[in-house]
C-alpha positions as a printed NumPy array, in Angstrom:
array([[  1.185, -19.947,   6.087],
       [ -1.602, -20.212,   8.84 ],
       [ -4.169, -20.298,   6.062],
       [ -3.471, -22.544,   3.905],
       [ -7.102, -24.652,   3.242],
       [ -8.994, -21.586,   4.398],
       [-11.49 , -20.069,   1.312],
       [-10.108, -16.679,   0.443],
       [-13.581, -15.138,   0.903],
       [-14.054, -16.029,   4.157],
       [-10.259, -15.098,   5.139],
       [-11.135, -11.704,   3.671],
       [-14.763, -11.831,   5.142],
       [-12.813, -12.153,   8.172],
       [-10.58 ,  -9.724,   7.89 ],
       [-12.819,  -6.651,   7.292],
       [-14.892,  -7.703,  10.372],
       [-11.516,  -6.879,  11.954],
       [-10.735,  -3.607,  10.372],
       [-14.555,  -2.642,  10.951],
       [-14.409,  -3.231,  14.798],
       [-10.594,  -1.489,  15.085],
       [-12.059,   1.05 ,  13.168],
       [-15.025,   1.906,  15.032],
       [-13.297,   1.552,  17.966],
       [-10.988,   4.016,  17.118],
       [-13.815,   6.711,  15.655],
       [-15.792,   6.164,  18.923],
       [-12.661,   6.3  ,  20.992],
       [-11.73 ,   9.868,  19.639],
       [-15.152,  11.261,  19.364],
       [-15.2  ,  11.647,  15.583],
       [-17.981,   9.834,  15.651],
       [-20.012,  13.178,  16.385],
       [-19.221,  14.8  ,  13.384],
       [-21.11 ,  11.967,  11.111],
       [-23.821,  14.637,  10.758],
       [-21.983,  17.731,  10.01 ],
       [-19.118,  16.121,   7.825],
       [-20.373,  13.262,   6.161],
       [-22.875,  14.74 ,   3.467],
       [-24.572,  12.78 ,  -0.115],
       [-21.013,  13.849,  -1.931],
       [-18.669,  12.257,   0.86 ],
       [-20.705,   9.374,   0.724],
       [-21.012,   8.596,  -2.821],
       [-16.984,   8.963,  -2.851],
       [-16.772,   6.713,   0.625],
       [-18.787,   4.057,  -0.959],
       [-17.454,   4.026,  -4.001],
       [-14.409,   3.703,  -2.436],
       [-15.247,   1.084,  -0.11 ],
       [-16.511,  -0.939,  -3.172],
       [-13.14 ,  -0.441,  -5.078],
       [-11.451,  -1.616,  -1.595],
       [-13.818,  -4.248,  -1.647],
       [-13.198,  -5.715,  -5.311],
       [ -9.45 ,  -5.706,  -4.689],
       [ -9.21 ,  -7.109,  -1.571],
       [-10.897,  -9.988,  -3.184],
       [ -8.946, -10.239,  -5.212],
       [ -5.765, -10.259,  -3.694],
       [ -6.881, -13.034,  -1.265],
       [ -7.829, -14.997,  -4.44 ],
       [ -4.755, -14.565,  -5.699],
       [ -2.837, -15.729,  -2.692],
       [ -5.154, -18.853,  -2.556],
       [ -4.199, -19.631,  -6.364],
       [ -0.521, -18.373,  -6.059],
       [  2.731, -17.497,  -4.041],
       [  2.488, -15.131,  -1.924],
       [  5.628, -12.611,  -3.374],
       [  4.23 , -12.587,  -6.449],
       [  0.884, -11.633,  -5.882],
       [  2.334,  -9.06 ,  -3.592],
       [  4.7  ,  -7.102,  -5.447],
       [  1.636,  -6.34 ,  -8.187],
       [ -0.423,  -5.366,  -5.656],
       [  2.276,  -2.876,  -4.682],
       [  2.037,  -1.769,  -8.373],
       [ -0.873,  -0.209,  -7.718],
       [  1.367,   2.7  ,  -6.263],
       [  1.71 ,   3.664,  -9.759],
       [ -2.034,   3.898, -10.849],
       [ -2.408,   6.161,  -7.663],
       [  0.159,   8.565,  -8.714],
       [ -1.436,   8.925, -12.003],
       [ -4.575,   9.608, -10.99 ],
       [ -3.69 ,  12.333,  -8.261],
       [ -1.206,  14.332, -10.36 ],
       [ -4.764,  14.036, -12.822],
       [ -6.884,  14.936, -10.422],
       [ -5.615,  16.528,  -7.763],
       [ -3.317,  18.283,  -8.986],
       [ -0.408,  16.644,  -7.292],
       [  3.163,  17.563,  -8.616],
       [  5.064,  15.258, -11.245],
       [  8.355,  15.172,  -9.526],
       [ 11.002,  13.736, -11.084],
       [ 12.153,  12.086,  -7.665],
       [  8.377,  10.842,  -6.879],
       [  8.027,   9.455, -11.244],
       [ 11.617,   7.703,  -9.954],
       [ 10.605,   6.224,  -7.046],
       [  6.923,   5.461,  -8.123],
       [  9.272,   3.913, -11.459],
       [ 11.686,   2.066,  -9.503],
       [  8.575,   0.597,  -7.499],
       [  7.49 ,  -0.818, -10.49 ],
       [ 10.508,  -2.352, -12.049],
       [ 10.837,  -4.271,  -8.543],
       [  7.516,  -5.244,  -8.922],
       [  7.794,  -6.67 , -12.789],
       [ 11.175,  -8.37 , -11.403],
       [  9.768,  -9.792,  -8.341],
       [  6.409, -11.34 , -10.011],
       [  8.341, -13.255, -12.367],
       [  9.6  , -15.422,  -9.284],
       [  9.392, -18.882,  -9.346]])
């Protein structure tokens, strides 16, 4: 609602130019913005970039999806994506596999299957 007939790319283009000012705003607003130099090195960027491309790719997606699609649907899998980021920080950082976490990363899931199956 409130963008229906607006091209997903340019509702995410949109977006992002949002994020970026708050963002900035915020960085330059608690002086973080001086430690660019001594923090941000070739291995932080190479993550932050390859991060911002993987933020990037799905947020494309997702607005794509809401252009094509209902909006509860395309919502609850994108809220699936909890599980792929348990995975991969029990795998790589060494996060624990708690039974109560696999549960509620589980029960996430199931509520996501159920709810994209709306019609």
């Amino acid at each position: 609602m409130g963008l229906e007939g607006i091209p997903s790319n340019l509702a995410n283009a949109v977006r992002t130019a949002i994020v970026l000012v708050l963002s900035t705003g915020v960085v330059l607003f608690t002086g973080e913005h001086r430690a660019a130099s001594t923090k941000l090195d070739a291995h932080a960027w190479l993550y932050l970039t390859l991060s911002g491309i993987a933020t990037s790719v799905s947020w494309i997606a997702y607005f794509k999806a809401l252009e094509l699609g209902s909006a509860t649907p395309v919502t609850a899998i994108d809220k699936a994506s909890l599980a792929v980021t348990w995975a991969l920080s029990v795998a790589f950082l060494g996060e624990a596999l708690g039974w109560r976490t696999g549960l509620g990363v589980s029960m996430v899931c199931v509520g996501a299957f159920l709810m994209s199956g709306q019609k």
